[in-house]
Structure formats: structure tokens, C-alpha cells
N, CA, C, O and CB atoms as a CASP TS submission, in Angstrom:
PFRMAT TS
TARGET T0000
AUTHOR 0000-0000-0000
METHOD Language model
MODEL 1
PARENT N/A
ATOM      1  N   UNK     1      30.760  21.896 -64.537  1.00  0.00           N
ATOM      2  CA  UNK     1      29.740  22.657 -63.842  1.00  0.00           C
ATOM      3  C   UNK     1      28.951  23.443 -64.882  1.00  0.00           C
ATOM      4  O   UNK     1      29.531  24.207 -65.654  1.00  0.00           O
ATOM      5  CB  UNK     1      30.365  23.601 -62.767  1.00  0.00           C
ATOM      6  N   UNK     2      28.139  23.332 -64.897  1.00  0.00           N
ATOM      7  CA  UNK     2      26.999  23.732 -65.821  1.00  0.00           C
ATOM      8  C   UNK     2      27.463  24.257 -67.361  1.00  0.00           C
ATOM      9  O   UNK     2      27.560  25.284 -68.032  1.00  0.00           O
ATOM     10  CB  UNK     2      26.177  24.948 -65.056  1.00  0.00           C
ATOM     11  N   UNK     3      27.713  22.552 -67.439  1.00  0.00           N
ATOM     12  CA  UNK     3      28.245  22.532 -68.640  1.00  0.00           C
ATOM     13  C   UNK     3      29.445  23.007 -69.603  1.00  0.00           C
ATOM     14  O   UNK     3      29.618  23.011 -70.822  1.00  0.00           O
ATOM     15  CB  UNK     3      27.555  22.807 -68.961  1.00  0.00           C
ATOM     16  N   UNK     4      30.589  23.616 -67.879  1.00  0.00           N
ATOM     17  CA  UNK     4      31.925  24.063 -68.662  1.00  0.00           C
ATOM     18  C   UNK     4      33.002  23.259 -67.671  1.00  0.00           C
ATOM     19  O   UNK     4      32.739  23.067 -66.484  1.00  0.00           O
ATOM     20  CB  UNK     4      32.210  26.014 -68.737  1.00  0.00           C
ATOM     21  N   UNK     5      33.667  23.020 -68.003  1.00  0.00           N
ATOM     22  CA  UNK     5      34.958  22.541 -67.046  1.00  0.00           C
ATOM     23  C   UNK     5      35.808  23.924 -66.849  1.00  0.00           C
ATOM     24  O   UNK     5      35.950  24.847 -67.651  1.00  0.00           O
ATOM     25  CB  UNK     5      36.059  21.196 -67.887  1.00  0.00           C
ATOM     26  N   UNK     6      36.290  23.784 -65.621  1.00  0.00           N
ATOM     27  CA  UNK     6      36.641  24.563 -64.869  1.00  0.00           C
ATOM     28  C   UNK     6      37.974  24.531 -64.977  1.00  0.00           C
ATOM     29  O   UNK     6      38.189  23.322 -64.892  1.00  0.00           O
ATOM     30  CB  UNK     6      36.155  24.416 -63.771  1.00  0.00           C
ATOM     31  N   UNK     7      39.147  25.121 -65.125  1.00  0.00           N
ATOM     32  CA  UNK     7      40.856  24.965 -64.666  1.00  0.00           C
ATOM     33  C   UNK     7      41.049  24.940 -62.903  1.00  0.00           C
ATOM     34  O   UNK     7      40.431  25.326 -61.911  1.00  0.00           O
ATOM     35  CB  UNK     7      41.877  26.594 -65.350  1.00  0.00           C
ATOM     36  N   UNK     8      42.071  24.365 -63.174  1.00  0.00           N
ATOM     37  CA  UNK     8      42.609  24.369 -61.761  1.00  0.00           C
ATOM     38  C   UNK     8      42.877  25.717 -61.480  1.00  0.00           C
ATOM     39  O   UNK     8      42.600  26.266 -60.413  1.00  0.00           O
ATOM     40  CB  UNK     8      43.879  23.509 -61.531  1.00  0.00           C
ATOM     41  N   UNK     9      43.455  26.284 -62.511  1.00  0.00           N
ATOM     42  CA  UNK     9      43.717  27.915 -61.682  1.00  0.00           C
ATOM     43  C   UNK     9      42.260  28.745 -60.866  1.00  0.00           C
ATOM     44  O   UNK     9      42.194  29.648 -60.033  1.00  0.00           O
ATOM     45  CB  UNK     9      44.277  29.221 -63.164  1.00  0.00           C
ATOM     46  N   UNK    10      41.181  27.893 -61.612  1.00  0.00           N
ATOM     47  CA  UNK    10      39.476  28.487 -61.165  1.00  0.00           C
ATOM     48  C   UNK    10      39.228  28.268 -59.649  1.00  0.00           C
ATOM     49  O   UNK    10      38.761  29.070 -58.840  1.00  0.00           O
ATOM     50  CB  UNK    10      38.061  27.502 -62.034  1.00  0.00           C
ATOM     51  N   UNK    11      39.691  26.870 -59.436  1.00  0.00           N
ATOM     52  CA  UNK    11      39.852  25.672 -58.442  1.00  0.00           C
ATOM     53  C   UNK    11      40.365  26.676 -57.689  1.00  0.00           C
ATOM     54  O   UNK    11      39.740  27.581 -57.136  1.00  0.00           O
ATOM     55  CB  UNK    11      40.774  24.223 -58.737  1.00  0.00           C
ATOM     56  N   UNK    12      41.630  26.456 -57.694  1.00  0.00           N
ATOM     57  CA  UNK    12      42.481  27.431 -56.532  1.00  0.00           C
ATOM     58  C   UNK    12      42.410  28.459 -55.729  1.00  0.00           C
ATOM     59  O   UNK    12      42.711  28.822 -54.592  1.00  0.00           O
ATOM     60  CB  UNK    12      43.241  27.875 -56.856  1.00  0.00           C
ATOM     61  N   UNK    13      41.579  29.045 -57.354  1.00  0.00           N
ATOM     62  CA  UNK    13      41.064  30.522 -57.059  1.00  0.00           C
ATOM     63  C   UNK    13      39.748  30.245 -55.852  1.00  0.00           C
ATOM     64  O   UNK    13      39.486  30.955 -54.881  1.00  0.00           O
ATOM     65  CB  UNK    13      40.396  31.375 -58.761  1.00  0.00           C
ATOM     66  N   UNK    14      39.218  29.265 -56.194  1.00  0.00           N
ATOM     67  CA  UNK    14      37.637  29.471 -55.577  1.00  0.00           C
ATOM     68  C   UNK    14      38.002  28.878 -54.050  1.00  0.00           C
ATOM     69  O   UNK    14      37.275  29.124 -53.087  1.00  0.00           O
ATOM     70  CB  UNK    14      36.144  28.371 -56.556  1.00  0.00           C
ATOM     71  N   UNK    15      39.042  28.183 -53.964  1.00  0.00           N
ATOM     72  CA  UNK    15      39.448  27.570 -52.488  1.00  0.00           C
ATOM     73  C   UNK    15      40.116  28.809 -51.609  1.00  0.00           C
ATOM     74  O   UNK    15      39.864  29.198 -50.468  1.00  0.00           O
ATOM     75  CB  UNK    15      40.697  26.187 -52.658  1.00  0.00           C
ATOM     76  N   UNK    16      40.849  29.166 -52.372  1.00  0.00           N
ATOM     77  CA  UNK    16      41.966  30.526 -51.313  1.00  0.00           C
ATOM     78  C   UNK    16      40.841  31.547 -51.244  1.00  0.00           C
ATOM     79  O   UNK    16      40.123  31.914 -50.314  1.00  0.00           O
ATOM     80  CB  UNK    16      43.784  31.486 -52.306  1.00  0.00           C
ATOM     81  N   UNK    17      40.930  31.939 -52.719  1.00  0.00           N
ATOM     82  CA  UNK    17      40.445  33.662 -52.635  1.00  0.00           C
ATOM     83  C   UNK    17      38.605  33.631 -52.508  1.00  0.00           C
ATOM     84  O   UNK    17      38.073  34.737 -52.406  1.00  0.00           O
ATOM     85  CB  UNK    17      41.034  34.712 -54.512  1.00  0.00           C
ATOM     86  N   UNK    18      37.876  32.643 -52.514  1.00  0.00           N
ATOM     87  CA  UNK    18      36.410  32.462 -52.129  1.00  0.00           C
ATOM     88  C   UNK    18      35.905  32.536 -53.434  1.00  0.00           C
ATOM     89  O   UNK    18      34.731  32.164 -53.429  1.00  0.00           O
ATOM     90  CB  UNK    18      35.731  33.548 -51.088  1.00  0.00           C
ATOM     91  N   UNK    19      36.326  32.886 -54.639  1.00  0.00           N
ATOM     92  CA  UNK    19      35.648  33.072 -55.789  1.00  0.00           C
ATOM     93  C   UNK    19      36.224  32.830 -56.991  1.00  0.00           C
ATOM     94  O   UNK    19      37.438  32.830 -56.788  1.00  0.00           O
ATOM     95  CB  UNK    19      35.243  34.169 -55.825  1.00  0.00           C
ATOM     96  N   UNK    20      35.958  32.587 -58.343  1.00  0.00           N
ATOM     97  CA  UNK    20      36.654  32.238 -59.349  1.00  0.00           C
ATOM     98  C   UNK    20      36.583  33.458 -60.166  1.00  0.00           C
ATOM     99  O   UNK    20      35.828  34.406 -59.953  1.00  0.00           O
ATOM    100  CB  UNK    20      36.207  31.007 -59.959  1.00  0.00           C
ATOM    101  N   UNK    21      37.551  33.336 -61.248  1.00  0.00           N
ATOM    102  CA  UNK    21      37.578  34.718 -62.038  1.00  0.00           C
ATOM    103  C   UNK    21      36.061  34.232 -63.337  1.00  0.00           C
ATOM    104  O   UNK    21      35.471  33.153 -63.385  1.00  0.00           O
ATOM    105  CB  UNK    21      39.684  35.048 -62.998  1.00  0.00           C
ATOM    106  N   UNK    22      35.816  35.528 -64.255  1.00  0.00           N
ATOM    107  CA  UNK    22      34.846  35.556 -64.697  1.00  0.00           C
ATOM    108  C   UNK    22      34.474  34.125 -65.688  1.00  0.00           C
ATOM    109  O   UNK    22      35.283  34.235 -66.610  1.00  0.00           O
ATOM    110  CB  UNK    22      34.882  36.810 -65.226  1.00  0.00           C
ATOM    111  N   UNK    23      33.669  32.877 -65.939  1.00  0.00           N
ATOM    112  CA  UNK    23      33.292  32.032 -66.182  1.00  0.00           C
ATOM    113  C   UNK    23      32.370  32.067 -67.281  1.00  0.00           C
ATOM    114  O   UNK    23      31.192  32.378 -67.106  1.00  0.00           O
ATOM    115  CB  UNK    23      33.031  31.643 -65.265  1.00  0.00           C
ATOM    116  N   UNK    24      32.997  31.664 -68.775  1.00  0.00           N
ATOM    117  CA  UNK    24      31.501  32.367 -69.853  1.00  0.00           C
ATOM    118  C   UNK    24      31.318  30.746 -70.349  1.00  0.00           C
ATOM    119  O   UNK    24      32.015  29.734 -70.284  1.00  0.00           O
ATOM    120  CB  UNK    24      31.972  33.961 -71.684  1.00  0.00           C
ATOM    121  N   UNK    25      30.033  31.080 -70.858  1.00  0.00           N
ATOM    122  CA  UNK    25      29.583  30.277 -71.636  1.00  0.00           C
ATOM    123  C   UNK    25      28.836  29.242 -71.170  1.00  0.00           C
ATOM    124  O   UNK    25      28.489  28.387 -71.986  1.00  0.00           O
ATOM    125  CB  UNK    25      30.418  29.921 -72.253  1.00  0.00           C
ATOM    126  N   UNK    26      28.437  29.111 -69.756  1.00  0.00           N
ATOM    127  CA  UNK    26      27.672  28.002 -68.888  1.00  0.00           C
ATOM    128  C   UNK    26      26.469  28.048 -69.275  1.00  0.00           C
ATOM    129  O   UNK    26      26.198  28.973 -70.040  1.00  0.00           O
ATOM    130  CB  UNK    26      27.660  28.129 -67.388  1.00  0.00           C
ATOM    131  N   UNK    27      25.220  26.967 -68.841  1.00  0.00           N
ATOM    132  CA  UNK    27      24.286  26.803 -69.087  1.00  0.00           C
ATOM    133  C   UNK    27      23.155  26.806 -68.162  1.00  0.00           C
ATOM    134  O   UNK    27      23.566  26.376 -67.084  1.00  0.00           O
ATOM    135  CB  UNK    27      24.455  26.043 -69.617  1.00  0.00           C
ATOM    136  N   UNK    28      22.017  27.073 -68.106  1.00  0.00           N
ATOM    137  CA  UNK    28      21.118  27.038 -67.449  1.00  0.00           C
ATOM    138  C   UNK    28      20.418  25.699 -67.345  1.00  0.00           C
ATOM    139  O   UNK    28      20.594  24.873 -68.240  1.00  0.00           O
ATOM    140  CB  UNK    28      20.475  27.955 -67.819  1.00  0.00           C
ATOM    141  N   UNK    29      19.642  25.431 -66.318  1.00  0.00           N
ATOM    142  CA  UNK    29      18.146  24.109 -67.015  1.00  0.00           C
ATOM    143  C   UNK    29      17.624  24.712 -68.033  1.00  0.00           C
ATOM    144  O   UNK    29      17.691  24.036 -69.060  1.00  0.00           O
ATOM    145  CB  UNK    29      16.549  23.708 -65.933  1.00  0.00           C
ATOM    146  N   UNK    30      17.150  25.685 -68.142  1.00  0.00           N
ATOM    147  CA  UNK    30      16.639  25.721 -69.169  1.00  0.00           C
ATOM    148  C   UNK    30      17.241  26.065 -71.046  1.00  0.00           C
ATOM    149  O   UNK    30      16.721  26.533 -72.059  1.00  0.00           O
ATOM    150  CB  UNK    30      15.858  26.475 -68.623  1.00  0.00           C
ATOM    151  N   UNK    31      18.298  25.623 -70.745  1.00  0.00           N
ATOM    152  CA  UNK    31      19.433  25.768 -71.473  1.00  0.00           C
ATOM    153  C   UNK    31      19.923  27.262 -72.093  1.00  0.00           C
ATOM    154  O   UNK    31      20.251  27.312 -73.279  1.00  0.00           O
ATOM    155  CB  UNK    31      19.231  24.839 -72.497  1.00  0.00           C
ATOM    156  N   UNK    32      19.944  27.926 -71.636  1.00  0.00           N
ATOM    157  CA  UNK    32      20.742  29.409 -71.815  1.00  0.00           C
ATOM    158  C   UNK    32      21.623  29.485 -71.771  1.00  0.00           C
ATOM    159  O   UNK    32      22.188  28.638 -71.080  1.00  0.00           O
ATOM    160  CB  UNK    32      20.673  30.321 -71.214  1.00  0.00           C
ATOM    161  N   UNK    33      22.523  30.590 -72.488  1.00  0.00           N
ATOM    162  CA  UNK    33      23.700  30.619 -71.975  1.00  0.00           C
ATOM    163  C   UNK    33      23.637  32.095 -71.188  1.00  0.00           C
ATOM    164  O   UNK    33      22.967  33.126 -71.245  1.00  0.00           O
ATOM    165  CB  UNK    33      24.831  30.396 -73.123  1.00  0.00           C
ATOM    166  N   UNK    34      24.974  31.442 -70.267  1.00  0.00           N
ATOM    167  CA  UNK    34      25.298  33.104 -68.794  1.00  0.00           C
ATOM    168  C   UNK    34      26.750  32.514 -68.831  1.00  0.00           C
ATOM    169  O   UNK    34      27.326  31.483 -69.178  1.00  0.00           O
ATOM    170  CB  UNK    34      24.226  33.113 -66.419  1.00  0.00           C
ATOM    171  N   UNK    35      27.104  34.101 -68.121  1.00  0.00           N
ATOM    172  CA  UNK    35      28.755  34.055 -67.589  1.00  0.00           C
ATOM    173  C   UNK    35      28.390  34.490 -66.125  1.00  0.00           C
ATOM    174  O   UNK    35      27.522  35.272 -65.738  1.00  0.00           O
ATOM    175  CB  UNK    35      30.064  35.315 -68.488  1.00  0.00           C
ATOM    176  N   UNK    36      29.284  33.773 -65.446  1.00  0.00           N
ATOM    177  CA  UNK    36      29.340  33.778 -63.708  1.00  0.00           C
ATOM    178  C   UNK    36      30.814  33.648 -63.423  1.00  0.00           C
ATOM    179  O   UNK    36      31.782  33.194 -64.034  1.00  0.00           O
ATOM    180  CB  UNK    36      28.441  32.368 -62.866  1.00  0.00           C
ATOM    181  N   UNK    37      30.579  34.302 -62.095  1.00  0.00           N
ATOM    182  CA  UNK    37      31.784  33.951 -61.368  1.00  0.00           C
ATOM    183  C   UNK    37      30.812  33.023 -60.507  1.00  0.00           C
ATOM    184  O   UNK    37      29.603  33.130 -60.304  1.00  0.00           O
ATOM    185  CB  UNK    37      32.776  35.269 -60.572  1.00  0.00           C
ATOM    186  N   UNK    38      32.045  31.761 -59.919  1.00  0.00           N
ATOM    187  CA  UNK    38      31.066  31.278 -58.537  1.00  0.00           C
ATOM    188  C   UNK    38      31.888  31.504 -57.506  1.00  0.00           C
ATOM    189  O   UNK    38      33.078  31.769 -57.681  1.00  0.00           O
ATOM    190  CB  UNK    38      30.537  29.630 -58.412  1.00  0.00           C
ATOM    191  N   UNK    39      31.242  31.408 -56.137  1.00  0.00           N
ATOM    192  CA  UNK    39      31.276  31.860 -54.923  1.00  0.00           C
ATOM    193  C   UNK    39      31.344  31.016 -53.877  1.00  0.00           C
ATOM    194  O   UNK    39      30.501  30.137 -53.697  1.00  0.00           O
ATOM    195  CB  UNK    39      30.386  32.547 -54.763  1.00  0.00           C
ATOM    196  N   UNK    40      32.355  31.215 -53.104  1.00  0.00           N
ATOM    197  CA  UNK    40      32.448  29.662 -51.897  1.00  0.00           C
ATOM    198  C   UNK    40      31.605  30.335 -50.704  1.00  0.00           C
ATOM    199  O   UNK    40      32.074  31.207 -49.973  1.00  0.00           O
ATOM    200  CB  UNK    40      34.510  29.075 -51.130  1.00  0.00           C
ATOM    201  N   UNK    41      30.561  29.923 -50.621  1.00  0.00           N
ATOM    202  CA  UNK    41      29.991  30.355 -49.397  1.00  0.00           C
ATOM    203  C   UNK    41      30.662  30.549 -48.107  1.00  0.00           C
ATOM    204  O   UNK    41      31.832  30.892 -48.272  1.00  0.00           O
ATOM    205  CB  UNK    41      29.119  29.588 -49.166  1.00  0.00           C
ATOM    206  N   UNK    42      30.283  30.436 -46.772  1.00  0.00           N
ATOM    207  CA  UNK    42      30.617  30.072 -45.456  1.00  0.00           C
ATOM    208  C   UNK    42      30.402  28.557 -44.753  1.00  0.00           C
ATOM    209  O   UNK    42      31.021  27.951 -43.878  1.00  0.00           O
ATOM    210  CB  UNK    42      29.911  30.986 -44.748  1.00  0.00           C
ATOM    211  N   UNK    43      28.974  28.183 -45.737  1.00  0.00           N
ATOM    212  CA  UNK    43      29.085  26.913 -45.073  1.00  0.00           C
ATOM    213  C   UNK    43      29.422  26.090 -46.406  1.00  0.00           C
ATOM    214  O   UNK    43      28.948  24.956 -46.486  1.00  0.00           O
ATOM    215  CB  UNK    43      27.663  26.421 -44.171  1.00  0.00           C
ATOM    216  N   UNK    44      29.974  26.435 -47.145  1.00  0.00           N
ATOM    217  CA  UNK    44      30.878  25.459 -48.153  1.00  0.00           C
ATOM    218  C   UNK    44      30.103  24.933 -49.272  1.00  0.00           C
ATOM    219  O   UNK    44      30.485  23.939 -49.890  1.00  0.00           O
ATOM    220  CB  UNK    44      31.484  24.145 -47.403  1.00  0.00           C
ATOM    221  N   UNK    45      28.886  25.644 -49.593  1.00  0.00           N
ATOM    222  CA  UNK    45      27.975  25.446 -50.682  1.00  0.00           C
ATOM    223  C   UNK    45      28.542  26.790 -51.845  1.00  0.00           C
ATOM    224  O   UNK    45      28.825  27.935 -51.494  1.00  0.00           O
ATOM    225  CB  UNK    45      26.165  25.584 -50.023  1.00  0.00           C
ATOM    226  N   UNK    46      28.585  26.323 -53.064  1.00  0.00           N
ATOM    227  CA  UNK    46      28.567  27.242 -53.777  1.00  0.00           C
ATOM    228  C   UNK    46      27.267  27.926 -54.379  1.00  0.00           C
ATOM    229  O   UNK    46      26.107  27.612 -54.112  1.00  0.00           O
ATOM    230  CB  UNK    46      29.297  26.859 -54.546  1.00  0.00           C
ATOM    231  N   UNK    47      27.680  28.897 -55.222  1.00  0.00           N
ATOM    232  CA  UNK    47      26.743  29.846 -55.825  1.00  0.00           C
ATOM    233  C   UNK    47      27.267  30.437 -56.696  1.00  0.00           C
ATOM    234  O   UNK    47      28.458  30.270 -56.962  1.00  0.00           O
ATOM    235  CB  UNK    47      26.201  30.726 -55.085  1.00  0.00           C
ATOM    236  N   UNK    48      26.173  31.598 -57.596  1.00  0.00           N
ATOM    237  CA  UNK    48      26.709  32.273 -58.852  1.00  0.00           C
ATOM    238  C   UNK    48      26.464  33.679 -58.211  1.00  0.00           C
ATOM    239  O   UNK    48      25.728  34.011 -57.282  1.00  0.00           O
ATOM    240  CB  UNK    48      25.865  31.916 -60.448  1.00  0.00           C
ATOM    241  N   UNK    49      27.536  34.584 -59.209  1.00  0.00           N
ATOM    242  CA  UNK    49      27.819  35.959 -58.994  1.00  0.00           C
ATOM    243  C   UNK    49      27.561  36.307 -60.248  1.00  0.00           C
ATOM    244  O   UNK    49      28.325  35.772 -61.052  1.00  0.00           O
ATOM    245  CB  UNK    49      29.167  36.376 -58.459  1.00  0.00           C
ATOM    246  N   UNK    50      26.592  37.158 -60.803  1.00  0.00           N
ATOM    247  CA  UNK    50      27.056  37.397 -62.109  1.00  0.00           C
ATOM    248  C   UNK    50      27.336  39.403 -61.778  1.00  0.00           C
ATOM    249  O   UNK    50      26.988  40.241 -60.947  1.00  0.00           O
ATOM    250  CB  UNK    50      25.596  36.750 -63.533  1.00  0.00           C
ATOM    251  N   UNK    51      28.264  39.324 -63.193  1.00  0.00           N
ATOM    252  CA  UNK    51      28.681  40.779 -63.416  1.00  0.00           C
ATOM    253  C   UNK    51      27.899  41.975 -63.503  1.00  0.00           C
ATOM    254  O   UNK    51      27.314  42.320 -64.530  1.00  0.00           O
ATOM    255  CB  UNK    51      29.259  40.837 -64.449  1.00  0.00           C
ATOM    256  N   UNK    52      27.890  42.750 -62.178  1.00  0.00           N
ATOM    257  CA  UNK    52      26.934  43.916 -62.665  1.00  0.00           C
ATOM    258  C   UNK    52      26.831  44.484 -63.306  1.00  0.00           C
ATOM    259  O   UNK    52      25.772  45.011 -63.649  1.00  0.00           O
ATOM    260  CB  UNK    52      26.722  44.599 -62.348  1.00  0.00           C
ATOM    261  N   UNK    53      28.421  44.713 -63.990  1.00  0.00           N
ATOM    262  CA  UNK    53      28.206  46.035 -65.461  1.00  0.00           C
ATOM    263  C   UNK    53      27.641  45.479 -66.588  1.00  0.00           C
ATOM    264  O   UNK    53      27.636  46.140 -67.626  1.00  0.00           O
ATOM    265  CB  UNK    53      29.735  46.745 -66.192  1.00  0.00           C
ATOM    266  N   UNK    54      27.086  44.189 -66.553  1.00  0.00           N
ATOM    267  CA  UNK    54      26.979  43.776 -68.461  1.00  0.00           C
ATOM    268  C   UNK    54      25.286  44.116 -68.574  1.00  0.00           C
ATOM    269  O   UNK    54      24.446  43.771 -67.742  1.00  0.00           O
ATOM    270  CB  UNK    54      27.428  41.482 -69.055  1.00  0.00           C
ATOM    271  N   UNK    55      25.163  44.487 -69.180  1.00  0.00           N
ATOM    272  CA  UNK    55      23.659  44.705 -69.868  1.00  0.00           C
ATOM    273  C   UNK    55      23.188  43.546 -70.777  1.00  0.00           C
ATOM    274  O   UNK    55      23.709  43.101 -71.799  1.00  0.00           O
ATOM    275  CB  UNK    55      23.639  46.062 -70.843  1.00  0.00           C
ATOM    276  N   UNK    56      22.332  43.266 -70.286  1.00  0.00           N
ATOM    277  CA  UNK    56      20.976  42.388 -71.178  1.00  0.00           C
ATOM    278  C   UNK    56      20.592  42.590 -72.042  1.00  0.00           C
ATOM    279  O   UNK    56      20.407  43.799 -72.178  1.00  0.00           O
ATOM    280  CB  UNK    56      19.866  42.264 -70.861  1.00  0.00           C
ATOM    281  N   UNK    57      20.207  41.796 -73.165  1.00  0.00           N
ATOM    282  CA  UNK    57      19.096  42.311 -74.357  1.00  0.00           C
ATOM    283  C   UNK    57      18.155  41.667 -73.630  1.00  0.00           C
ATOM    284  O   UNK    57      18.193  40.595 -73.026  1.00  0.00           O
ATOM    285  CB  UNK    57      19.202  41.829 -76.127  1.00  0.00           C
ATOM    286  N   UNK    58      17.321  42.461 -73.772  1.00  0.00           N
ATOM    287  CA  UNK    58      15.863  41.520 -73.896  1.00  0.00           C
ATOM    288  C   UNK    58      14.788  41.473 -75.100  1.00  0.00           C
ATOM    289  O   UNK    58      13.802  40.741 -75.019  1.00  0.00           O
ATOM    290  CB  UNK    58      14.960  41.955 -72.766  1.00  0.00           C
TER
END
């Protein structure tokens, strides 16, 4: 998933508890790198969470 493989412990996590623990080093389209958690929706689509405390450079 965007360019990282995931563990089963991520897996597990994202099936029981709705979300995976923190995820670094993934990629964007436009090739960036971000850290996410992802998120099991309600209707079973995922998504990204990213961490509110980290600060940006810009």
C-alpha cells in the first residue's frame, strides 16, 4: 500500500481495532514521502489518518 507492505500485526490491527498503528515512509502520486495510520471505514473502504502532533517544514 503506497509503496510499503504492511505486517499482519497492521492487518489485524486494522480488522479488530478499525485502525493500524503509526505507518512511515509511504508514498504519495506525486511521490512524497508521509506517515499514516489507515482507517477501516463503516462501509469497508479505507483511508489515511495522519498524526496531529507532527509539524511540517515547509
Amino acid at each position: 500500500m503506497c509503496g510499503v507492505q504492511i505486517g499482519i500485526a497492521d492487518i489485524e490491527s486494522l480488522i479488530n481495532k478499525k485502525k493500524t498503528s503509526l505507518i512511515k515512509g509511504m508514498k504519495s502520486k506525486a511521490g512524497k514521502k508521509f506517515d499514516a495510520y489507515i482507517v477501516l471505514k463503516e462501509d469497508c473502504t479505507t483511508s489515511f489518518e495522519f498524526d496531529k502532533n507532527k509539524s511540517y517544514k515547509k
